[in-house]
C-alpha positions as CSV (number, residue, x, y, z in Angstrom):
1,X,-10.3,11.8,2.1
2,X,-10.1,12.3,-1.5
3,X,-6.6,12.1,-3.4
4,X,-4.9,12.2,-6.5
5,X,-4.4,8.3,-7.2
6,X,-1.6,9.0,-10.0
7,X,0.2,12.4,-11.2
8,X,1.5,13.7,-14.0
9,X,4.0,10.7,-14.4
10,X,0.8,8.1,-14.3
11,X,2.4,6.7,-11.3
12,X,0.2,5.2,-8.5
13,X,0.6,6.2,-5.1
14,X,0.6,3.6,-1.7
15,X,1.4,3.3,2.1
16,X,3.4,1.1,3.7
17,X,3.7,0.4,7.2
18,X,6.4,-1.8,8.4
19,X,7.4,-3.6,11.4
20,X,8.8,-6.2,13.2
21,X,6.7,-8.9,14.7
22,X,4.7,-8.3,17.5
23,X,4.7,-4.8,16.8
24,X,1.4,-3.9,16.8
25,X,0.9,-3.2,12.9
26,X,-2.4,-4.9,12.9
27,X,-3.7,-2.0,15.5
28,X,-2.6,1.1,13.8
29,X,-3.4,-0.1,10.1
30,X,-7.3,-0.6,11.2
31,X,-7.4,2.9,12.8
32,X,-5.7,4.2,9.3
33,X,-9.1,2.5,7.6
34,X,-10.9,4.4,9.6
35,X,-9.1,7.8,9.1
36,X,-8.5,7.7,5.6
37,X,-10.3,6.1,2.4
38,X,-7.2,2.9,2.7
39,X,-7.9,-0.7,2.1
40,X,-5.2,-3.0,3.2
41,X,-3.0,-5.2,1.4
42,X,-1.7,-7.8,3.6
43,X,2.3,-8.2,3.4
44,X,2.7,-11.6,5.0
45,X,4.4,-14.4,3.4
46,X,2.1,-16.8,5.5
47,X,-1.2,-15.5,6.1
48,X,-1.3,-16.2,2.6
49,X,-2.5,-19.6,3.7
50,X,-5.7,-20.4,4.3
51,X,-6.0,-22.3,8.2
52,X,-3.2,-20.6,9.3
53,X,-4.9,-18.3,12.0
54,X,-3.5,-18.5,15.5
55,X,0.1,-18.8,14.2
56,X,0.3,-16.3,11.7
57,X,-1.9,-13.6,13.8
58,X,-4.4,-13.2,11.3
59,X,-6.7,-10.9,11.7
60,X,-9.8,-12.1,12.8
61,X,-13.4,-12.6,11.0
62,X,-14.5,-9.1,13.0
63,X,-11.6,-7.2,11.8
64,X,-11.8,-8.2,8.2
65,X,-15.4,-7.2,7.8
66,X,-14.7,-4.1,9.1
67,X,-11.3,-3.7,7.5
68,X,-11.2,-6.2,4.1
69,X,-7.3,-7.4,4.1
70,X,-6.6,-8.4,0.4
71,X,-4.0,-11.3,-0.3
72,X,-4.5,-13.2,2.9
73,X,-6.4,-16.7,2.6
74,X,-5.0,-17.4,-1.3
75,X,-3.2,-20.7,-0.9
76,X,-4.2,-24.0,1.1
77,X,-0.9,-24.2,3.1
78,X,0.4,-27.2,1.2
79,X,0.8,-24.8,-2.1
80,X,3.8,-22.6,-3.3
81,X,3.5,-18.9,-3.0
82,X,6.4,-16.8,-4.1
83,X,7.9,-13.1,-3.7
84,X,7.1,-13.2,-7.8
85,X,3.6,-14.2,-7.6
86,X,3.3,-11.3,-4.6
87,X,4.4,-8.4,-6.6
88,X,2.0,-9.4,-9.2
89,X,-1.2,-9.8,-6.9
90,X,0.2,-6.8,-5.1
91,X,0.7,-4.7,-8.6
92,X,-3.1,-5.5,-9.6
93,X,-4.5,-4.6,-6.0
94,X,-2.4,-1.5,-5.9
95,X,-4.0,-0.6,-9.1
96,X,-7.5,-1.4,-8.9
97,X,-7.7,0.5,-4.9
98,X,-5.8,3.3,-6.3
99,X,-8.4,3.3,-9.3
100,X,-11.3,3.1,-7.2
101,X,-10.0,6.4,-5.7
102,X,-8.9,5.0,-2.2
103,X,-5.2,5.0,-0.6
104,X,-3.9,1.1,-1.5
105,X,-2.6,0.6,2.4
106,X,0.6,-2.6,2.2
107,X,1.2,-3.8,5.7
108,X,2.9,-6.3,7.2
109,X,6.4,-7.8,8.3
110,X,7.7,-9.7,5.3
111,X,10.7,-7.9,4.5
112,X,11.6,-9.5,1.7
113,X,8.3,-8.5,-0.3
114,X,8.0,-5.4,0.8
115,X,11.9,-4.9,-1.1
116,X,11.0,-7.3,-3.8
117,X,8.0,-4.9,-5.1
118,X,9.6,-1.3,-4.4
119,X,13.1,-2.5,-6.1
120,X,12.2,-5.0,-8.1
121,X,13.0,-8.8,-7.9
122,X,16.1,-10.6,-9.8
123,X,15.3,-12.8,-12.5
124,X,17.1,-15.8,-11.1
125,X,16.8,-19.0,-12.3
126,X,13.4,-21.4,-11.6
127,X,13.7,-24.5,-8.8
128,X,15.7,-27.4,-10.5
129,X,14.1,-30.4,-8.3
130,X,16.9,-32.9,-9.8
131,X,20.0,-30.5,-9.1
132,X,18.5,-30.0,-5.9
133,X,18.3,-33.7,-5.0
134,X,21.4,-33.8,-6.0
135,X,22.5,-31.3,-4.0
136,X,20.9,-33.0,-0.8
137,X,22.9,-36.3,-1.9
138,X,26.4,-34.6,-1.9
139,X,25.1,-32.9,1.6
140,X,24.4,-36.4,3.0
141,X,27.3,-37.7,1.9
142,X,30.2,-34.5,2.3
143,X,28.3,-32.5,4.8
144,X,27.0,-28.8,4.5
145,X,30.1,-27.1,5.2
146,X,31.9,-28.6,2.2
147,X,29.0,-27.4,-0.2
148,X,29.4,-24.1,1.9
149,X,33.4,-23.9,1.4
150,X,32.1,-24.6,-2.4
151,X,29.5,-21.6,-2.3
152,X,32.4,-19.4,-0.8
153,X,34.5,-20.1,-4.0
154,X,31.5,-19.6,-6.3
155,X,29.8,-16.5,-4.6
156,X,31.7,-15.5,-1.9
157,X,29.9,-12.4,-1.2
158,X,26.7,-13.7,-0.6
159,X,28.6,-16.7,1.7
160,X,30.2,-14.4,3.7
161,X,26.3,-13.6,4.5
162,X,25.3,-17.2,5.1
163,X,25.8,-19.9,7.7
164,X,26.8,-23.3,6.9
165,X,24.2,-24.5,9.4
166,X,22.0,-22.5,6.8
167,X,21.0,-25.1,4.1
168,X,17.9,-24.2,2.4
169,X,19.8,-21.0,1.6
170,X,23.0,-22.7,1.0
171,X,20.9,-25.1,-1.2
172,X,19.5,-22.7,-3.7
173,X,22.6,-20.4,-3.9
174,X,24.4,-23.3,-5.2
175,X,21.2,-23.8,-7.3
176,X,21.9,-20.1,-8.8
177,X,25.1,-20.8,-9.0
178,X,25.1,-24.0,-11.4
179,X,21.9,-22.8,-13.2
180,X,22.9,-19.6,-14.6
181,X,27.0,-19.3,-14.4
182,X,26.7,-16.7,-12.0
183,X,26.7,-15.6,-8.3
184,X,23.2,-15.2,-7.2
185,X,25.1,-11.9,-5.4
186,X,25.9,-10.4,-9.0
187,X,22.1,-10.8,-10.3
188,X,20.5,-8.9,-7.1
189,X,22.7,-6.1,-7.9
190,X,21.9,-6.5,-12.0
191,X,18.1,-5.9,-11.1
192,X,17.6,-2.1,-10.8
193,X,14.0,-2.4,-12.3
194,X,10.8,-0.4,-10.7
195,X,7.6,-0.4,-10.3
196,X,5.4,2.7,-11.5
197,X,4.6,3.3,-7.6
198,X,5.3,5.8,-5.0
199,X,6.0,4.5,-1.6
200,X,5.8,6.1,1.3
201,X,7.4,4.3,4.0
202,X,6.1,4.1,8.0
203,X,8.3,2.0,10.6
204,X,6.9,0.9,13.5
205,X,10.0,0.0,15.9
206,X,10.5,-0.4,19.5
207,X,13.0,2.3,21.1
208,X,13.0,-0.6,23.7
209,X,14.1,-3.6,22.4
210,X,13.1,-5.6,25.6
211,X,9.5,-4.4,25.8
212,X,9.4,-6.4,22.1
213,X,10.6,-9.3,23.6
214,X,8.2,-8.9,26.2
215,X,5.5,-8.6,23.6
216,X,6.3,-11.3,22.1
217,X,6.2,-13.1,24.6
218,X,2.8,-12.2,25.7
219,X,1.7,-12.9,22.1
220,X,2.8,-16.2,22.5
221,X,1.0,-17.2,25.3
222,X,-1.9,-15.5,23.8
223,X,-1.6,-18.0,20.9
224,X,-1.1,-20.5,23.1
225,X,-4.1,-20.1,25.0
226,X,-6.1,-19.8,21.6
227,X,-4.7,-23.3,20.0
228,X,-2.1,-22.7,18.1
229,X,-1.0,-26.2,19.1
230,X,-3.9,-27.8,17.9
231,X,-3.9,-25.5,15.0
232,X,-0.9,-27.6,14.2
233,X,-1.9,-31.0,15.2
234,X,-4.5,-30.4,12.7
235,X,-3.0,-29.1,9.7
236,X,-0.6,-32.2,10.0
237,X,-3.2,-34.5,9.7
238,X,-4.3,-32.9,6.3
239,X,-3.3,-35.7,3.4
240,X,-1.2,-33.2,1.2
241,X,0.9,-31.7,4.4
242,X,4.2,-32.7,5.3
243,X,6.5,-30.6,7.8
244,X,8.9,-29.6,4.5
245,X,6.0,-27.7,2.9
246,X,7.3,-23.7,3.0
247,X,4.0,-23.0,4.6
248,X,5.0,-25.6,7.9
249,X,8.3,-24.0,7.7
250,X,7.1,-20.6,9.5
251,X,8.4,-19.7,12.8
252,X,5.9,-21.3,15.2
253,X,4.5,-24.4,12.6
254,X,8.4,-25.4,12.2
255,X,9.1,-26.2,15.7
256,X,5.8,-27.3,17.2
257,X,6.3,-30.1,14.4
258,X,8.9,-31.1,15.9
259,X,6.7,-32.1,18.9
260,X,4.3,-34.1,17.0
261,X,6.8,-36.0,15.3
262,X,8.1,-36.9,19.2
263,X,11.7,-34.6,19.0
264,X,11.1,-32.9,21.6
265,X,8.2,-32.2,25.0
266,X,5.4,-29.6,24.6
267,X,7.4,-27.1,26.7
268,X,10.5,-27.3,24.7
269,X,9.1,-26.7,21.1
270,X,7.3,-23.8,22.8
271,X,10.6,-22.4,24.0
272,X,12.1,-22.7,20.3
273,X,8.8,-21.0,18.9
274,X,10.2,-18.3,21.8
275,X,13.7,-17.6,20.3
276,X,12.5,-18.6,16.9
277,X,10.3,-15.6,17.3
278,X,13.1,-13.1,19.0
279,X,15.2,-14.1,16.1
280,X,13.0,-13.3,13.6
281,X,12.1,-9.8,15.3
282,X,16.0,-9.0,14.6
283,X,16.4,-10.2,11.5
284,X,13.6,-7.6,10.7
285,X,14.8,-5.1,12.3
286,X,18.1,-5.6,10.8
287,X,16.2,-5.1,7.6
288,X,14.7,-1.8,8.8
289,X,17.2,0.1,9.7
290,X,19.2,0.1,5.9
291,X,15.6,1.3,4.6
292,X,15.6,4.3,2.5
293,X,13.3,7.1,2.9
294,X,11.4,5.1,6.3
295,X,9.6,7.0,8.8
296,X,9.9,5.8,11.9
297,X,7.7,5.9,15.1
298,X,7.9,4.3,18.5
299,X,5.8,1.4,18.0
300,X,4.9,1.5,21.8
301,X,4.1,5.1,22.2
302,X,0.5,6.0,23.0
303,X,-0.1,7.8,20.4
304,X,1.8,6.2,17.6
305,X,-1.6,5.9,15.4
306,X,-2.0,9.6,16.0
307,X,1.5,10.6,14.9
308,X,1.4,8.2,12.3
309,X,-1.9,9.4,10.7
310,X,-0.4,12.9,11.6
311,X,2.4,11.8,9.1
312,X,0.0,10.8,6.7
313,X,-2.0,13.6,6.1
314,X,1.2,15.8,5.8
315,X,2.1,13.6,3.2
316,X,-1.5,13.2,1.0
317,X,-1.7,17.5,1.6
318,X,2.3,17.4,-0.7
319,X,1.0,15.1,-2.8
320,X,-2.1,17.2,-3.8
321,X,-0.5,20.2,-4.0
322,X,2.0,18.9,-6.6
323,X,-1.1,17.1,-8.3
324,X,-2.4,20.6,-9.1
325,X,0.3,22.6,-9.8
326,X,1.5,19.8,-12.4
């Protein structure tokens, strides 16, 4: 299906279709490919790394021949990938699909990306390893609610949206804080900046929040079945890995680390991946539902793809319209 790739404005045009884990985003995005002229860009803060398979749901060798994924496999797992480096990789995809006259396709579950690259992304203040060292030395030796009480002094609007339990957050908002003078709270809402891109916005949610955890809990055993486990085992033996690296911090790497390293039995870091899972779903969804402008569809209907590329169409047909009458 042919399409205007920018209008009048010069501004370039893309999907998105967002969801919660387990949500079956994977499924309807390769039926869009073959429906419409889309190539995918993945949204997935870790299928960026390469090795990463079973644990991240990657899509498999089949699926990306038929469906090329851009941005997953970019990073060996013991590299840095940040929300900066993805709405720049994302910017130049979106422009050379859109320029190649197909429909640039972002999907995934990374909320935080997915915001970072449709309203822009503050310019705090680069990773201080000394302060932060320091930082983990007054932790040791005060404990994380003191820093926490500190934070709630400094920034207490973003506190009030933190745990004390919640360090590596706790950590880098202190970071802000001491870096540039001011509440990491006050330089989100500073950033009003855009990118020369229209979005249109698909959610794919349950309507029953217990048939997600029941997916999810199918998907896990799935990935069970298929090694994630060893998946694990072996990244950990790999001489630049260590369980701190962001990439071992994902839901599923994180606490089936914590069986290698002896903390707990095979049975009990699965039951953590479990809720660490659930949790996730939730946070997500807390995410979704202050989204402006998102479509939403029953992720679990039968035919969610078909309302969805219903949607779609509708949406391409406006688009073209204006695109001539400009």
């Amino acid at each position: 299906m042919a399409f205007p790739v920018h209008d009048s404005t010069n501004n370039f045009f893309a999907l998105c279709l967002i969801g919660p884990t387990a949500s079956g985003k994977t499924s309807v995005a390769l039926d869009l490919v073959k429906r419409f002229d889309c190539e995918i860009i993945s949204v997935d803060s870790a299928q960026v790394y390469r090795g990463m398979d079973v644990g991240t749901a990657k899509p498999n060798l089949a699926q990306l021949s038929s469906a090329p994924h851009r941005l997953i496999d970019i990073r060996d797992p013991w590299e840095s990938y940040s929300a900066g480096e993805f709405c720049s990789d994302a910017m130049i995809a979106i422009e050379e699909i859109s320029l190649s006259g197909k429909i640039p396709l972002l999907v995934g579950g990374t909320m935080f990306y997915f915001r970072a690259l449709q309203q822009g992304l503050a310019q705090l203040p680069k990773a201080n390893p000394e302060l932060r060292s320091d930082i983990d030395a007054r932790a040791s030796k005060e404990g994380w609610q003191s820093l926490y009480e500190e934070l709630s002094i400094l920034d207490p609007d973003l506190a009030s949206r933190l745990k004390p339990t919640d360090r590596q957050r706790v950590q880098r908002a202190l970071e802000i804080c001491i870096l540039s003078g001011k509440p990491a709270s006050t330089i989100h809402k500073a950033d009003s900046s855009e990118f020369s891109v229209d979005y249109i916005n698909i959610g794919l949610l349950p309507k029953n929040r217990k048939e997600l955890h029941a997916r999810i809990s199918d998907r896990l055993s799935h990935m069970k079945r298929n090694g994630l486990l060893e998946e694990v085992i072996s990244l950990s033996k790999l001489p630049k890995i260590h369980r701190n690296l962001p990439a071992m911090r994902a839901v599923g790497y994180r606490q089936l680390w914590q069986f290698i390293d002896g903390e707990c039995n095979e049975k009990e870091a699965f039951d953590k991946v479990l809720v660490a899972t659930r949790r996730l779903a939730k946070r997500q969804l807390t995410w979704l539902r202050s989204w402006h402008n998102l479509k939403t569809f029953d992720c679990f209907a039968e035919n969610v793809t078909d309302n969805t590329a219903k949607f779609i169409s509708n949406a391409l047909d406006v688009r073209a319209t204006k695109a001539r009458n400009s």
